[in-house]
N, C-alpha and C positions, 0 to 999 in steps of 0.2 A: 470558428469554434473557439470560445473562450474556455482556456485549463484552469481547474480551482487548485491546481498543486504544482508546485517542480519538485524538478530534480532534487533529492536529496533530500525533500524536506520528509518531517514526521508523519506521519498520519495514525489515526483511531479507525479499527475498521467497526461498524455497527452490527455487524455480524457475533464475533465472539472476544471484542475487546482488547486483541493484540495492538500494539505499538509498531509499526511497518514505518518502511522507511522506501520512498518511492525511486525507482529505477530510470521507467519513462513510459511512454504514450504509446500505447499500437492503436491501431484505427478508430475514432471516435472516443470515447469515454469508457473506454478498457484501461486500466495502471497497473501497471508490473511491480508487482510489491516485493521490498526482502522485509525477513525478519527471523530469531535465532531462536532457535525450538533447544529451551533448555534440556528437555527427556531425551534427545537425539545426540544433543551439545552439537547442531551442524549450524549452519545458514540455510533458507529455505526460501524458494520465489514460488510465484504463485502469479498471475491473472485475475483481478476483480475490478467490477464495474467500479466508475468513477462513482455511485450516487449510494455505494456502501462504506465509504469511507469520510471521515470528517477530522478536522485539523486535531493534533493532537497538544494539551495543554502544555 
């Protein structure tokens, strides 16, 4: 299985346009995303498919 992302790097997700920054891999083309939910002021992760996400500029 080739991964279109590591560790650490940025991502775009295609869904609602956040800036996530990736964790790591659970089974096949699932990515563990963080990213910082200003209204909350926390950190927040999450699970999303590998084929909603695209490299961030």
């Amino acid at each position: 299985m080739r991964r279109l992302f590591r560790k650490g790097e940025l991502v775009r997700s295609k869904i609602d346009g956040k800036v996530m920054e990736v964790l790591k891999y659970i089974k096949g083309k699932v990515v563990e995303v963080k990213w910082f939910d200003l209204y909350a002021k926390e950190v927040r992760t999450n699970k999303i498919s590998e084929d909603k996400l695209s490299k961030a500029a």
